[in-house]
Backbone of each chain as ProteinMPNN parsed JSONL, in Angstrom:
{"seq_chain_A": "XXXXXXXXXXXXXXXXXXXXXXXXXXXXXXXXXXXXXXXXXXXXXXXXXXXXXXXXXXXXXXXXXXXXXXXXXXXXXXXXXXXXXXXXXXXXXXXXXXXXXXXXXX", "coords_chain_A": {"N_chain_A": [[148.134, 73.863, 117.405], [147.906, 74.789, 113.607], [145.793, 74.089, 110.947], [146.472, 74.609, 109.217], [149.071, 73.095, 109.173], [148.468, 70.157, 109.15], [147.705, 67.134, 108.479], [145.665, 65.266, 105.341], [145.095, 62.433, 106.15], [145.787, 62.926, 108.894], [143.453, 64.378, 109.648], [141.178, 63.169, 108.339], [141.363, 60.518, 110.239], [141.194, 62.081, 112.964], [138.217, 62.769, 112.539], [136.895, 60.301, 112.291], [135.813, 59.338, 114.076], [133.204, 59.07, 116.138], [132.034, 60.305, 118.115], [133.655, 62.295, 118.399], [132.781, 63.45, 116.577], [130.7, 64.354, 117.019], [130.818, 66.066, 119.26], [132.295, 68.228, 117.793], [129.815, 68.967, 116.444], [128.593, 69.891, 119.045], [130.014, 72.02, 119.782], [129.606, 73.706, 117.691], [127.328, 74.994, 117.764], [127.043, 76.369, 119.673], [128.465, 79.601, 120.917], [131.835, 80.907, 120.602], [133.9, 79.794, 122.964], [132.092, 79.641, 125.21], [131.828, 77.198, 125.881], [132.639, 74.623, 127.934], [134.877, 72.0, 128.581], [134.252, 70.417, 130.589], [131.719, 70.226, 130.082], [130.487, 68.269, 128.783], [130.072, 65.708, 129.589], [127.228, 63.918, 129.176], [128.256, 62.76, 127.425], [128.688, 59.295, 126.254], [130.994, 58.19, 127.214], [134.435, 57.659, 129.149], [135.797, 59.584, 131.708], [138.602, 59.555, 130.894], [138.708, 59.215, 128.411], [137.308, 61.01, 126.844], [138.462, 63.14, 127.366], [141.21, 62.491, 125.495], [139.787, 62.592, 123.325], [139.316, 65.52, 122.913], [142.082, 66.385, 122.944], [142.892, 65.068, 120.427], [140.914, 66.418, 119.066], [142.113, 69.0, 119.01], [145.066, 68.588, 118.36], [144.748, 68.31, 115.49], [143.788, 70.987, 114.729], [141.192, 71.72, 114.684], [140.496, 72.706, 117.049], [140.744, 75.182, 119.582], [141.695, 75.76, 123.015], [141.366, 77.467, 125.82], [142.459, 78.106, 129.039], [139.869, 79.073, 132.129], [139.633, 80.092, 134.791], [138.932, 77.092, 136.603], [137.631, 76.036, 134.645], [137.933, 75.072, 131.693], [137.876, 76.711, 128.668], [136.531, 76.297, 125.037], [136.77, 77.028, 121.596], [135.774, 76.27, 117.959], [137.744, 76.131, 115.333], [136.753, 77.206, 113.217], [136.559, 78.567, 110.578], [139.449, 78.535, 110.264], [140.217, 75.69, 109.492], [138.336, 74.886, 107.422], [139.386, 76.26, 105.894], [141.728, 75.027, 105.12], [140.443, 72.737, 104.816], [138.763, 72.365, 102.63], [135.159, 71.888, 102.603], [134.821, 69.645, 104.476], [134.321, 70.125, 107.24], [131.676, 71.403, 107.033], [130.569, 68.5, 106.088], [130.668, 67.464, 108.795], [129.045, 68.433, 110.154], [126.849, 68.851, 109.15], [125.7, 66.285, 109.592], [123.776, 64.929, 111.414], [121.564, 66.43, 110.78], [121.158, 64.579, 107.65], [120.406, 62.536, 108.439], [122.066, 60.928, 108.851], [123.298, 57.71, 111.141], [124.94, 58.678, 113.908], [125.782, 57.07, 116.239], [127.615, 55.755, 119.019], [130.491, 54.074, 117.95], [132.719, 52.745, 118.735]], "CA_chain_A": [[148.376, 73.367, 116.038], [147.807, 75.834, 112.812], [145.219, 73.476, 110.845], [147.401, 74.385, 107.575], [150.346, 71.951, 108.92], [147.524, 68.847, 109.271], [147.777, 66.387, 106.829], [144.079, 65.008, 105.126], [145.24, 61.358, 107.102], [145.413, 63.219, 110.857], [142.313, 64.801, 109.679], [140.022, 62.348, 108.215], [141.406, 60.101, 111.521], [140.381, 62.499, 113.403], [136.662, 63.159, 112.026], [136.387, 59.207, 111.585], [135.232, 58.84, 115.471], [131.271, 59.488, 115.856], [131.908, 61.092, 119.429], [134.774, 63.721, 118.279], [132.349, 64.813, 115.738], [129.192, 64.846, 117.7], [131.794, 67.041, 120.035], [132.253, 69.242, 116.957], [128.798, 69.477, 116.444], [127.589, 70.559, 119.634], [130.708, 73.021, 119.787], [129.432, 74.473, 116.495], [125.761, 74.855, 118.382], [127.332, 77.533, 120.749], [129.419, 80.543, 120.828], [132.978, 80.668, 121.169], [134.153, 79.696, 124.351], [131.612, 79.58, 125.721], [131.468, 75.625, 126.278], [133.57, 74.35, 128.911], [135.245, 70.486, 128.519], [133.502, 69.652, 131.767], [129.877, 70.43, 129.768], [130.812, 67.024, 127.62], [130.468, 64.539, 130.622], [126.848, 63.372, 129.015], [128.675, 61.703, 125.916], [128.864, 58.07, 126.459], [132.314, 57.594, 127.375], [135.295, 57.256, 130.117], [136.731, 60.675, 131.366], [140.211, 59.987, 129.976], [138.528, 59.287, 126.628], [136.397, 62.26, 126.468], [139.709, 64.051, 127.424], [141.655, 62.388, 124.713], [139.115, 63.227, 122.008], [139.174, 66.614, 122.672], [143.176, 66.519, 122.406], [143.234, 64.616, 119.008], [140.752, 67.594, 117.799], [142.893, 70.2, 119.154], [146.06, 68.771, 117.222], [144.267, 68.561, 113.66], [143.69, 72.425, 114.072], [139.777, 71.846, 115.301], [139.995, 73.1, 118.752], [141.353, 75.991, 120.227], [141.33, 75.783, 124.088], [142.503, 78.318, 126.83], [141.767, 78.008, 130.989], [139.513, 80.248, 133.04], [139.99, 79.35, 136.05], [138.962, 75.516, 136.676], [136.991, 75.575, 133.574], [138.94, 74.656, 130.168], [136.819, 76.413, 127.161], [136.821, 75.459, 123.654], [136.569, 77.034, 120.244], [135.92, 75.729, 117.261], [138.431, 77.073, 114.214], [135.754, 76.759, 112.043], [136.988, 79.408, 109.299], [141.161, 77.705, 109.523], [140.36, 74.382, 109.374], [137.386, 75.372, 106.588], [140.444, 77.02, 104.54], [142.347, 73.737, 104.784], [140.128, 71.164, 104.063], [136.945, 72.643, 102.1], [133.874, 71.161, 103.147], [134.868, 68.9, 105.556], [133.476, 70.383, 108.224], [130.068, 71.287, 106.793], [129.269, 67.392, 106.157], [130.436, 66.85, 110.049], [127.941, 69.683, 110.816], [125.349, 68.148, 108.276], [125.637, 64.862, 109.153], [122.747, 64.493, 111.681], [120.559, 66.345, 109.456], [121.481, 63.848, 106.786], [119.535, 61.41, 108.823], [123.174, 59.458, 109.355], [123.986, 57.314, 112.374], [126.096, 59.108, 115.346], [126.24, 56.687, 117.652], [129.03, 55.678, 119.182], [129.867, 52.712, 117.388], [133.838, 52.375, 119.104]], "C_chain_A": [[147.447, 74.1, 115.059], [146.792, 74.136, 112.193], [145.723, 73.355, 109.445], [149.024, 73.403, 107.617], [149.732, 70.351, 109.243], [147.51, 68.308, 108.434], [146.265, 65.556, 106.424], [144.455, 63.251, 105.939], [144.671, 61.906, 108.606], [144.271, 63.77, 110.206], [140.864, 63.793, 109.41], [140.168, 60.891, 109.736], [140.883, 60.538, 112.417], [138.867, 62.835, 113.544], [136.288, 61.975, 112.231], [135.799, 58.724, 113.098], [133.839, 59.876, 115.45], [131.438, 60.242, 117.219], [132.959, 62.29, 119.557], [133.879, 64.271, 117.464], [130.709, 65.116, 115.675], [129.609, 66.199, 118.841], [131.888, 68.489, 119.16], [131.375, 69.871, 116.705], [127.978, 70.37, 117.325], [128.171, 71.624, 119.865], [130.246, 74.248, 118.581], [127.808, 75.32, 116.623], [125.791, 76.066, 119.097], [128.097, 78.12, 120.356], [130.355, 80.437, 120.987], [133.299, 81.084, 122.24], [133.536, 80.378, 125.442], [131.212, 77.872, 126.554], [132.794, 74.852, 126.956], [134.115, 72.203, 128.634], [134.16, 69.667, 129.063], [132.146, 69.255, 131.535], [129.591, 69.184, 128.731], [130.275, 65.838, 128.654], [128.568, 63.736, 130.072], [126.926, 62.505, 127.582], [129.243, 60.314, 126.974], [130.292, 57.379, 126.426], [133.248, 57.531, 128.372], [135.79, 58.921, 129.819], [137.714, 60.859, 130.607], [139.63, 60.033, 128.495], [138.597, 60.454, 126.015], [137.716, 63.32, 126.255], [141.266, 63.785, 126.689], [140.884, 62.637, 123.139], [139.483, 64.465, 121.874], [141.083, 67.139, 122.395], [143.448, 65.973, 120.951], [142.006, 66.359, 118.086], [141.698, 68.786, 118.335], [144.19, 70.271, 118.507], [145.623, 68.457, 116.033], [144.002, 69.926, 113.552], [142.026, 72.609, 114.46], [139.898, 72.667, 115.917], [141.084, 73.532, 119.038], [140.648, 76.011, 121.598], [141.874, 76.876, 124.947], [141.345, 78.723, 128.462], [141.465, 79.142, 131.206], [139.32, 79.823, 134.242], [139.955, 77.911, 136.428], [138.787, 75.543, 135.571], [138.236, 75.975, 132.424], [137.576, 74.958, 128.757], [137.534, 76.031, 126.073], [136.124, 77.093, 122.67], [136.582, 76.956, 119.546], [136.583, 76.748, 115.795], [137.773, 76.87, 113.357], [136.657, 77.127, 110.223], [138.879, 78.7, 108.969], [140.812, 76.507, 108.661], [139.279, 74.066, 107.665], [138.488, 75.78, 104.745], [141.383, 75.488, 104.12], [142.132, 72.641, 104.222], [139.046, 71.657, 103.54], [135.646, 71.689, 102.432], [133.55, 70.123, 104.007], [134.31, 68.999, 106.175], [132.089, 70.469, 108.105], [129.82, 69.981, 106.946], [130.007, 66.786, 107.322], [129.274, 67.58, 110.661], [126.794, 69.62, 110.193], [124.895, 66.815, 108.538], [124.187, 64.219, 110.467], [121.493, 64.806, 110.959], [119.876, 65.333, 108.135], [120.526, 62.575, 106.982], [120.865, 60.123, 108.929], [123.272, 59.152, 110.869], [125.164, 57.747, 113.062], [126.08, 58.125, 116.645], [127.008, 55.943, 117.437], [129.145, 54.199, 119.01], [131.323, 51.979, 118.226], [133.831, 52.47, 120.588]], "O_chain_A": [[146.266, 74.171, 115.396], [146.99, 73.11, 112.844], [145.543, 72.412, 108.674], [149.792, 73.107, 106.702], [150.512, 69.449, 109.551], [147.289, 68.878, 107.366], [145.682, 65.184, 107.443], [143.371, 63.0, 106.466], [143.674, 61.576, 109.247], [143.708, 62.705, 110.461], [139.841, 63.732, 110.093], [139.127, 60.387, 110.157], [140.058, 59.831, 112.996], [138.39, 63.147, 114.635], [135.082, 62.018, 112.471], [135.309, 57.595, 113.132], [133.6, 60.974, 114.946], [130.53, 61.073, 117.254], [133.089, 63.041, 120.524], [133.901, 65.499, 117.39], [129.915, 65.675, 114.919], [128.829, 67.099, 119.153], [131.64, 69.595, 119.64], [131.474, 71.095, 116.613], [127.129, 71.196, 116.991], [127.418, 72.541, 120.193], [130.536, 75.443, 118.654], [127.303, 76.05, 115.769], [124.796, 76.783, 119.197], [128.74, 77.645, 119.421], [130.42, 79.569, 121.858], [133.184, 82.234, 122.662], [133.953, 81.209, 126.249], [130.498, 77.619, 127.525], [133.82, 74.601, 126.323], [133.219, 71.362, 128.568], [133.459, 68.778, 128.581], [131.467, 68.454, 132.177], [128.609, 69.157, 127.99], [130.084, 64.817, 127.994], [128.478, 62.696, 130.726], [126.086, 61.881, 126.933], [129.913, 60.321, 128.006], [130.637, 56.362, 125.823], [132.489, 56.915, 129.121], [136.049, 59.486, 128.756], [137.921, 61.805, 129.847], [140.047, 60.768, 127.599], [139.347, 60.918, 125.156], [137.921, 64.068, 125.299], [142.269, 64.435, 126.985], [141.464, 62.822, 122.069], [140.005, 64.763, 120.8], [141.331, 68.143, 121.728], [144.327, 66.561, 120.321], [142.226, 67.023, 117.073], [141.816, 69.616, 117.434], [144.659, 71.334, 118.1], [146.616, 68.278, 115.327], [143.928, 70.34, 112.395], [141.641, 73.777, 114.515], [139.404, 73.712, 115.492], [142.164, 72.946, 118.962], [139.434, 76.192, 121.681], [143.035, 77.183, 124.676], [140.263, 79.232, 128.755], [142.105, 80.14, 130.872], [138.534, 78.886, 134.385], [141.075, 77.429, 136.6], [139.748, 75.065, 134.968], [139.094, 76.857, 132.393], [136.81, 74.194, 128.17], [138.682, 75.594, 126.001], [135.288, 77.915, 123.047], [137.614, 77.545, 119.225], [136.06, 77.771, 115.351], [138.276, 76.18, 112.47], [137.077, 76.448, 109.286], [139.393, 78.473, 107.874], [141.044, 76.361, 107.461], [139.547, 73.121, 106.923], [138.415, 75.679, 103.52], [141.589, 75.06, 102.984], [142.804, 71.854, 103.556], [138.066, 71.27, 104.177], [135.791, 70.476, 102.284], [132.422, 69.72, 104.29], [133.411, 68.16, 106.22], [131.317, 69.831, 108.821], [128.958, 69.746, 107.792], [130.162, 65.572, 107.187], [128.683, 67.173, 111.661], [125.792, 70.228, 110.572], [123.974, 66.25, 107.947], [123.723, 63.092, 110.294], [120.621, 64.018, 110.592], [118.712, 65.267, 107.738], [120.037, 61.842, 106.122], [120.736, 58.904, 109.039], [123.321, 60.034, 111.726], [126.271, 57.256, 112.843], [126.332, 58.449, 117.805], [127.323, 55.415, 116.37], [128.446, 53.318, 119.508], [131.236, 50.767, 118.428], [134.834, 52.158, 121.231]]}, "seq_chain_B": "XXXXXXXXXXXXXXXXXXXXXXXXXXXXXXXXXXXXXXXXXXXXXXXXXXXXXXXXXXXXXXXXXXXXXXXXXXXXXXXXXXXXXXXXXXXXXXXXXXXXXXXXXX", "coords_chain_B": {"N_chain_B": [[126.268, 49.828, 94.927], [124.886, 53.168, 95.609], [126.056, 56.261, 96.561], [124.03, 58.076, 97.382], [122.864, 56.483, 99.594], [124.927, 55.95, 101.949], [126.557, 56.281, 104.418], [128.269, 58.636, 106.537], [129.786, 58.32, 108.126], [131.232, 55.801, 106.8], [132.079, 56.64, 104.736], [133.985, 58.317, 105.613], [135.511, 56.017, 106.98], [135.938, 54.771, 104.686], [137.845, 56.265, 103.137], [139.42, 56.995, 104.899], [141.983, 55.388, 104.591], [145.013, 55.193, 103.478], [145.73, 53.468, 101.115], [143.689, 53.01, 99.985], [143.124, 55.907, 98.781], [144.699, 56.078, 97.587], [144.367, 54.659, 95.331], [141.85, 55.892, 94.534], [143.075, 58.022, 93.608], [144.298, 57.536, 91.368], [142.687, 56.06, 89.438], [141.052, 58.363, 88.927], [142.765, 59.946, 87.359], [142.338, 58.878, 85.105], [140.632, 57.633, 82.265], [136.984, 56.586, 82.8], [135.912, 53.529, 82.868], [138.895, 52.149, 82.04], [140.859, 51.14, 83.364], [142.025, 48.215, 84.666], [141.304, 46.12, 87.646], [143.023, 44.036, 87.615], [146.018, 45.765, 87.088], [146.686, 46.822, 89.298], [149.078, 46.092, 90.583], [151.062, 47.599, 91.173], [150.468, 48.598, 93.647], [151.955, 48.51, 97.624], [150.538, 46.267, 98.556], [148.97, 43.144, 99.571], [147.539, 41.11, 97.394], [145.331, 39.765, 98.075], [144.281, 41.866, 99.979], [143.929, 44.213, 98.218], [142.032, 43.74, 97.112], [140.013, 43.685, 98.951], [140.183, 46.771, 99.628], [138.833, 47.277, 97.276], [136.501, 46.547, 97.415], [135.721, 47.859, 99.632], [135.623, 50.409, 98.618], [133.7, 50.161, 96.872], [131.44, 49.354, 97.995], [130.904, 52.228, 99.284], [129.874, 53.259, 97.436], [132.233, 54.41, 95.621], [133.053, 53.446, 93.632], [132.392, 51.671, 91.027], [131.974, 48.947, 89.092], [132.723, 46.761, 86.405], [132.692, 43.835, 84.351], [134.929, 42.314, 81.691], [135.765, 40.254, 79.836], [137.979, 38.983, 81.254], [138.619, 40.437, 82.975], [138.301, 42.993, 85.309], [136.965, 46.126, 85.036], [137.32, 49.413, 86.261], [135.445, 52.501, 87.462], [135.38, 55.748, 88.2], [132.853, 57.01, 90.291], [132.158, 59.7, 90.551], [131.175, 62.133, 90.129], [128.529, 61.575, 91.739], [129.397, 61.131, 94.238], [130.062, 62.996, 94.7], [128.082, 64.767, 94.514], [126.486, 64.154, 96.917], [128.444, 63.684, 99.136], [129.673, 66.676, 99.289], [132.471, 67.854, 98.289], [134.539, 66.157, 99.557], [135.653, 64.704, 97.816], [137.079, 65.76, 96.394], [139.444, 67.032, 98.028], [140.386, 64.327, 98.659], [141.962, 64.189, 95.836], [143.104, 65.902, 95.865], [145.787, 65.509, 97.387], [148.461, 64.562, 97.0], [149.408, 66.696, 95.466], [149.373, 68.979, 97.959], [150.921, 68.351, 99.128], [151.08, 66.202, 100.973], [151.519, 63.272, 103.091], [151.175, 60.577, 101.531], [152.391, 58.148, 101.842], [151.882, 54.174, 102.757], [150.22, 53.427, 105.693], [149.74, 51.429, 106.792]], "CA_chain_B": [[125.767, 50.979, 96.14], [124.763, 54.471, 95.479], [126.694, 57.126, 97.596], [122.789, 58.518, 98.434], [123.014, 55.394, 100.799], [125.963, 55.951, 102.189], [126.887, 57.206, 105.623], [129.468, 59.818, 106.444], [130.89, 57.334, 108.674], [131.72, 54.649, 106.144], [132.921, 57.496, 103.883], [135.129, 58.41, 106.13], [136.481, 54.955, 107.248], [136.597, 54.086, 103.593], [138.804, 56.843, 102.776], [140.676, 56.89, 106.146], [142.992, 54.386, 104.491], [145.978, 55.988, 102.052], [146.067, 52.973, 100.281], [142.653, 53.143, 99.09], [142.836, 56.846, 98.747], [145.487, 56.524, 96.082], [143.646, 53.877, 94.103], [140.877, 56.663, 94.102], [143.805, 59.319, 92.912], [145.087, 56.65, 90.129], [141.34, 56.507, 88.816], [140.955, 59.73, 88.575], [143.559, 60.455, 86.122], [142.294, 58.261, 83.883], [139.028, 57.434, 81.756], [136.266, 55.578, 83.045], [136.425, 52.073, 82.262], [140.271, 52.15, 81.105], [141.549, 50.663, 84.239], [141.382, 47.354, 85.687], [141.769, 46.173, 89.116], [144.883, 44.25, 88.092], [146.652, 46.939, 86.981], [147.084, 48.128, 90.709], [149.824, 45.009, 91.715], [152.2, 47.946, 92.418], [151.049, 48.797, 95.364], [152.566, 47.721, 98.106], [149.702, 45.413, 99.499], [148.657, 41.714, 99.391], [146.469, 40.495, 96.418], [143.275, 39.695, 99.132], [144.031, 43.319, 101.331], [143.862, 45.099, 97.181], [140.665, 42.78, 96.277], [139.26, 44.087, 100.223], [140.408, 47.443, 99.523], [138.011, 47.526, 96.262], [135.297, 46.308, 97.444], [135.522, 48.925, 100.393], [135.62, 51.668, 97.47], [132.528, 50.081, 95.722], [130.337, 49.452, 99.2], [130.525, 53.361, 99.478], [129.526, 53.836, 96.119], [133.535, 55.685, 95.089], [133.831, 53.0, 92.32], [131.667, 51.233, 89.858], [132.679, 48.008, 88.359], [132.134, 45.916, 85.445], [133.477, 42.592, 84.008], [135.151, 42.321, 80.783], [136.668, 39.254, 79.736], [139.34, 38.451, 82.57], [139.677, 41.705, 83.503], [137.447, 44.044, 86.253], [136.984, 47.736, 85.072], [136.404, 50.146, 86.864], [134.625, 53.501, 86.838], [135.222, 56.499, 89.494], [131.743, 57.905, 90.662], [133.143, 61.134, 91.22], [129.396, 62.872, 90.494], [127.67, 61.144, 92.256], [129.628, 61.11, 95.418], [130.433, 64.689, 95.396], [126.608, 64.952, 95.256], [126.346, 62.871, 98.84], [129.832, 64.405, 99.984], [130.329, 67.754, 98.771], [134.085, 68.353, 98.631], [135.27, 65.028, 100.09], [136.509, 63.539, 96.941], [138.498, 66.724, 96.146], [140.332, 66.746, 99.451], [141.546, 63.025, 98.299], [142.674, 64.386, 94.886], [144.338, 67.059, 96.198], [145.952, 65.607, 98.58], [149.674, 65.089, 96.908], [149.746, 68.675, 95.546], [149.406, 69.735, 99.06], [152.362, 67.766, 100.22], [150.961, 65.104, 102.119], [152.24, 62.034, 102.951], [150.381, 59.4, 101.556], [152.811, 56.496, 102.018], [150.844, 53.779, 103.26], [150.711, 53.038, 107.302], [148.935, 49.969, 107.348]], "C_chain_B": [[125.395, 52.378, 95.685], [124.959, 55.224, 96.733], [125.124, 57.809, 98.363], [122.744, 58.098, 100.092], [123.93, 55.577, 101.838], [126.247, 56.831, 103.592], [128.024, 58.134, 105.973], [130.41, 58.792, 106.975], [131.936, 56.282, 108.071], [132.474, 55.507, 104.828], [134.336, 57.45, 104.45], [136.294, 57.388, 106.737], [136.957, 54.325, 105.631], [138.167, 54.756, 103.115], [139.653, 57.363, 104.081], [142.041, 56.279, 105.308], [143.944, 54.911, 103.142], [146.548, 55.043, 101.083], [144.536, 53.042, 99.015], [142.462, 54.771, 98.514], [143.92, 57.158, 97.191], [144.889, 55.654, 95.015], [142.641, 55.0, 93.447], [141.443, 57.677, 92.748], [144.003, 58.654, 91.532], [143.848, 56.526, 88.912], [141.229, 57.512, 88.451], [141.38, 60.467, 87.447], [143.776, 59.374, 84.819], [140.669, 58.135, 83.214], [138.698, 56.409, 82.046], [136.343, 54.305, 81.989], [137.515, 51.983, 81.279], [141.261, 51.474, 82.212], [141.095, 49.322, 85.377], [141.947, 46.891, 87.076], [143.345, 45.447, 89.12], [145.869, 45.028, 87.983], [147.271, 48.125, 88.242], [147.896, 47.647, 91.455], [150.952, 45.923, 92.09], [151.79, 48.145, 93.304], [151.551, 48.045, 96.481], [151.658, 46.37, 99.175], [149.839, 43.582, 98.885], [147.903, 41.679, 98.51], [144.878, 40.629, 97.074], [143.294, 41.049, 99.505], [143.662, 44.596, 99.577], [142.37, 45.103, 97.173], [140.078, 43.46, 97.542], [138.734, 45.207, 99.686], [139.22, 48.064, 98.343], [136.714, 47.193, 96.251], [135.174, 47.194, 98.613], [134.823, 50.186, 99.768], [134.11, 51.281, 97.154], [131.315, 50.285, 96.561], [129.943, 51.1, 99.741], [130.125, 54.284, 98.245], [130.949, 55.16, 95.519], [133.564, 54.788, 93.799], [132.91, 52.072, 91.953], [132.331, 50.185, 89.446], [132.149, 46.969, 87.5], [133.226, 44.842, 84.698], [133.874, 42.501, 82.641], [136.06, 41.05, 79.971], [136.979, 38.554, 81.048], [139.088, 39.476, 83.404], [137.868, 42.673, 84.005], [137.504, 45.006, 86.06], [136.516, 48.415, 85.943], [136.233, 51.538, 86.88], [134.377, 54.801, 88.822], [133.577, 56.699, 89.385], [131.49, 59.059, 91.008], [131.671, 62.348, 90.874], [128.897, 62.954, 91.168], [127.589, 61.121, 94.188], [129.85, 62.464, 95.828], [128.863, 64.883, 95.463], [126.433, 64.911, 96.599], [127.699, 63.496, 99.219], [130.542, 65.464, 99.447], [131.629, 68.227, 99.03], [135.128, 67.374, 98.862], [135.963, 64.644, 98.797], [137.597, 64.73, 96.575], [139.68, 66.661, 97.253], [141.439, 66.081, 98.452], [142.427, 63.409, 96.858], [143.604, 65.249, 94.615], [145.484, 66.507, 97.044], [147.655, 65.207, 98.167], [149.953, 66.248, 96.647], [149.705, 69.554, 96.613], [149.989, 69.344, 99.618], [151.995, 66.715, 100.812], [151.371, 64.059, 101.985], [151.36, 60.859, 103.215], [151.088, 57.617, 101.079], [151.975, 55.62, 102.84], [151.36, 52.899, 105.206], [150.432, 52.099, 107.631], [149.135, 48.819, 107.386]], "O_chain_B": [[126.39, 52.581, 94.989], [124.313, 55.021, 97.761], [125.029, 58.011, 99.574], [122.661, 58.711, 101.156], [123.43, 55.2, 102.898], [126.089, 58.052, 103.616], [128.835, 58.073, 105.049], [131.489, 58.455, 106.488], [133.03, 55.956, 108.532], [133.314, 54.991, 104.09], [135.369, 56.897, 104.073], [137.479, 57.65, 106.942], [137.958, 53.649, 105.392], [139.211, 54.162, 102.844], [140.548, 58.198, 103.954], [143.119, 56.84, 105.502], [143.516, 54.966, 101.989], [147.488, 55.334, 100.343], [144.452, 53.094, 97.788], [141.535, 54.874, 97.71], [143.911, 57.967, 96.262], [144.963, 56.004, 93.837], [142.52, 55.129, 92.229], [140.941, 58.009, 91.674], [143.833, 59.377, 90.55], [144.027, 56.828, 87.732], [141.346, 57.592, 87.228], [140.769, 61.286, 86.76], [144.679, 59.119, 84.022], [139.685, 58.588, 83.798], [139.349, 55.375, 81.893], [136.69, 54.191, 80.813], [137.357, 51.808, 80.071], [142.436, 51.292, 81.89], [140.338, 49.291, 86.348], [143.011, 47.335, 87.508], [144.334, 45.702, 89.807], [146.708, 44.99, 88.883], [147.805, 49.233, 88.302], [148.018, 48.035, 92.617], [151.762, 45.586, 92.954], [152.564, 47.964, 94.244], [151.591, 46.827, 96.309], [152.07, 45.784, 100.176], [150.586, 43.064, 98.056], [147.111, 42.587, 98.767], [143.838, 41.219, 96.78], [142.193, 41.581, 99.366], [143.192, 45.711, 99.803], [141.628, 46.085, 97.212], [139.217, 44.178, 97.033], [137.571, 45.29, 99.29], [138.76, 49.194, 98.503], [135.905, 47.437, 95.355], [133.963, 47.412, 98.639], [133.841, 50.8, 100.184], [133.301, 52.208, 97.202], [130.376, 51.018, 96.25], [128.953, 51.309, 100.442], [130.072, 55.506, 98.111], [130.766, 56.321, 95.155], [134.092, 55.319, 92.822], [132.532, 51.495, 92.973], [133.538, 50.414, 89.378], [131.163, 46.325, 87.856], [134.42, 45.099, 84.545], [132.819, 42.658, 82.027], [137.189, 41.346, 79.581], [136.3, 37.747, 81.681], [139.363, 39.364, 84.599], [136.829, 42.872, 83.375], [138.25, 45.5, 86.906], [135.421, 48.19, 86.459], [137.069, 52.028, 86.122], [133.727, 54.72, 89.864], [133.084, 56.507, 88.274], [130.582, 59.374, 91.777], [131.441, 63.314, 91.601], [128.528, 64.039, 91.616], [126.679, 61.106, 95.016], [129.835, 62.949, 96.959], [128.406, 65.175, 96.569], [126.215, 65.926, 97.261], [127.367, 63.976, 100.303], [131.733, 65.395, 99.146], [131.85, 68.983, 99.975], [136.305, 67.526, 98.536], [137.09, 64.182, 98.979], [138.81, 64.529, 96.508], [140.777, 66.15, 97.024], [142.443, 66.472, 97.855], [143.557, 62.93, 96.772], [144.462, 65.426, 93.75], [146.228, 67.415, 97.414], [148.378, 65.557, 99.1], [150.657, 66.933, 97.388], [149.934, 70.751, 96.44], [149.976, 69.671, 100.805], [152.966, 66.161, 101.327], [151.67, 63.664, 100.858], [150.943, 60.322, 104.242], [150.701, 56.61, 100.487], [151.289, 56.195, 103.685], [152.292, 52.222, 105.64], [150.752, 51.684, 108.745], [148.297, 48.063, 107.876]]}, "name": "protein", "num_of_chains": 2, "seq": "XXXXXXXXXXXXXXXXXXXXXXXXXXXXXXXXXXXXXXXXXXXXXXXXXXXXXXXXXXXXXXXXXXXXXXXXXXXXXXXXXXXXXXXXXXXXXXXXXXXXXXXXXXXXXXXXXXXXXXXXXXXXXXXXXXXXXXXXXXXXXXXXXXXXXXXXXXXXXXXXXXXXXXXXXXXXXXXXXXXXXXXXXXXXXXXXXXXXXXXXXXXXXXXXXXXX"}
């Protein structure tokens, strides 16, 4: 999913969970694809979750994934999704700085 | 409230909701204190879920309000919050000119 057919609803839905966009954050921490799904398993949640977060950011246009052998990397469309929604992303990527609460409140 | 205060999180659940997101838009295109809260019985909500809806807006510092008679004005913050959420309030004001569909789901 192109991040220019996302509507600001699936997007701010998407962003509005504290563990998809602590996900974003630490994706934004590392290189592209270089960070494997499997490297998520100390976020505070239920495999299937973890592995439905990372599908709700991959259809808003977030997250581009593609298999290397077991491992499933990730990269973050920083620059699409950036063109789509202006500054969105910065204050998910500012927001511990900010001194706001990330924990997982759902 | 002052948006300083204000967490990304509660931003983002405030303006998750496309009923409150058009009250924001409806503000917008008008002058501070020229619009009061009854003035918003089209939408398609309940009286209490409007009256919620506005005190959602105000608890994240998007809207300002003052008493006038009968009648509740109120007053975007649209400075103050783009201060504390650079970009976020544009998004929401953009967000019919970019097609989206902000009928309400709730």
């Amino acid at each position: 999913m192109s991040p220019i057919e996302v509507s600001l609803q699936a997007a701010l839905d998407a962003l509005g969970d504290p563990i998809r966009r602590r996900i974003v954050r630490e994706l934004a921490g590392v290189p592209d694809w270089t960070r494997a799904c499997g490297t998520f398993s100390h976020l505070p949640v239920a495999k299937s979750t973890l592995s439905h977060h990372f599908t709700v950011l991959r259809n808003v246009g977030l997250l581009e994934q593609r298999d290397e052998g077991a491992r499933r990397l990730n990269r973050l469309r920083r620059e699409e999704f950036e063109r789509r929604f202006p500054g969105l992303l910065a204050l998910v990527l500012d927001e511990d700085r900010q001194g706001d609460d990330d924990r997982p409140e759902r």
